[in-house]
C-alpha positions, 0 to 999 in steps of 0.5 A, a space after each residue: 170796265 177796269 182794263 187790262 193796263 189799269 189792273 196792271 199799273 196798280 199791281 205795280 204801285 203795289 209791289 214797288 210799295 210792298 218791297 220798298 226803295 231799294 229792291 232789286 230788278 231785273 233792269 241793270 243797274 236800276 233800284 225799285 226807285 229808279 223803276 218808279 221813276 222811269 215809269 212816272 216819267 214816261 207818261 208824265 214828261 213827254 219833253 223828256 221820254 223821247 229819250 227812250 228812242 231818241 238817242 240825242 234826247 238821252 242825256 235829258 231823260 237821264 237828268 229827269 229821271 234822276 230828279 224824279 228818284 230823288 223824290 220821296 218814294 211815297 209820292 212816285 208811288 201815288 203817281 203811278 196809282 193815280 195815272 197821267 194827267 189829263 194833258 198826256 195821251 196816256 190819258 185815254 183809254 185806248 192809249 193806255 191799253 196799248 201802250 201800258 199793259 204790257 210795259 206794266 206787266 213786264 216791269 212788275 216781272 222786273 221786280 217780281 223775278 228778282 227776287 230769288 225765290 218768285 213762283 209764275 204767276 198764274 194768267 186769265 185767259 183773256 189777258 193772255 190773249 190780250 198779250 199774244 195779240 200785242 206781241 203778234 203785232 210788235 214782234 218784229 219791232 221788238 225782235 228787229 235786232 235779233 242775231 238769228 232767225 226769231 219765231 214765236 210760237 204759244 203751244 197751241 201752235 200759233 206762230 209770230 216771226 220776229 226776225 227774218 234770217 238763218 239759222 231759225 230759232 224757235 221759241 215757245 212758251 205761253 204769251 207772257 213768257 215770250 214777251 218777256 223773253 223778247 223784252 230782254 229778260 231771257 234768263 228768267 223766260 220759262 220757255 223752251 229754243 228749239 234750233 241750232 245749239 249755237 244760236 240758241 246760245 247767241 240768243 239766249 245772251 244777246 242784249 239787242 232784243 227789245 225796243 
């Protein structure tokens, strides 16, 4: 049975490929090709990933990830399609699952919403669910840096608190808007803050949301 991250890494290698090596994203300074290389080397050079949390490990990942984007675009994107090699975690099902669903689903945001005029995408119930269930048990990691008081809420009225403090901002939206508001995409979020006018704007402009 296809998983949720499986459907969603080849809809990313389709969209990088459709819109080329050039493409803008919603990642700062960042190119489609630089996408595809950030993906490629997350789960294919774990001696240079732990960059992404590690801060000593930065400048290496920096240096990888720059010699991946100098590959030919074509190969990046068959990389990606045909997924990790055995020897990385990423491997296994249960990994995979976890760890990509979303972390493809918001790079294909990336590229999607950078565009000027990308329409929602229309999500099954079940990837949704699927979604609302890994936010709930990430919410606090991803919103650890929040500058205000940070709750999540689906408009069926389930909650998930991601930052404990005061004042209190409320934000709703369906499952994918809400991770991709707390991923650091806010300007493209299709939710709704509810709160302290002055909150909801530090909110609305911090970068410190995401890992």
């Amino acid at each position: 049975m296809s998983t949720h991250a499986k459907r969603e890494r080849l809809l990313l290698a389709d969209l990088l490929e459709a819109e080329g090596p050039e493409a803008p994203t919603l990642c700062e300074g960042w190119r489609t090709r630089d996408l595809a290389a950030h993906v490629v080397v997350r789960e294919r050079r774990a001696d240079a990933a732990g960059g992404l949390v590690i801060k000593q490990l930065a400048a290496r990942l920096e240096r990888v990830q720059a010699e991946f984007a100098a590959k030919p675009y074509e190969e990046l994107i068959q990389l990606i399609r045909t997924g990790p090699p055995r020897f990385s975690p990423f491997s296994l099902k249960q990994v995979d699952e976890a760890s990509n669903a979303v972390e493809f689903y918001v790079h294909t945001e990336d590229v999607r919403r950078a565009r000027p005029d990308w329409t929602p995408r229309e999500l099954d119930p079940v990837f949704s669910d699927a979604l609302w269930s890994r936010l709930e048990r990430t919410a606090r990691l991803v919103g650890r840096k929040a500058p205000t008081g940070l709750v999540l809420r689906r408009p069926d009225g389930q909650t998930a608190v991601a930052h404990r403090g005061t004042p209190v901002v409320t934000v709703t939206g369906d499952p994918a808007e809400l991770l991709m508001f707390v991923y650091g995409r806010q300007e493209v979020a299709d939710v709704a803050l509810e709160g302290d006018k002055d909150a909801i704007a530090t909110l609305h402009e911090t970068k410190r949301l995401g890992l």
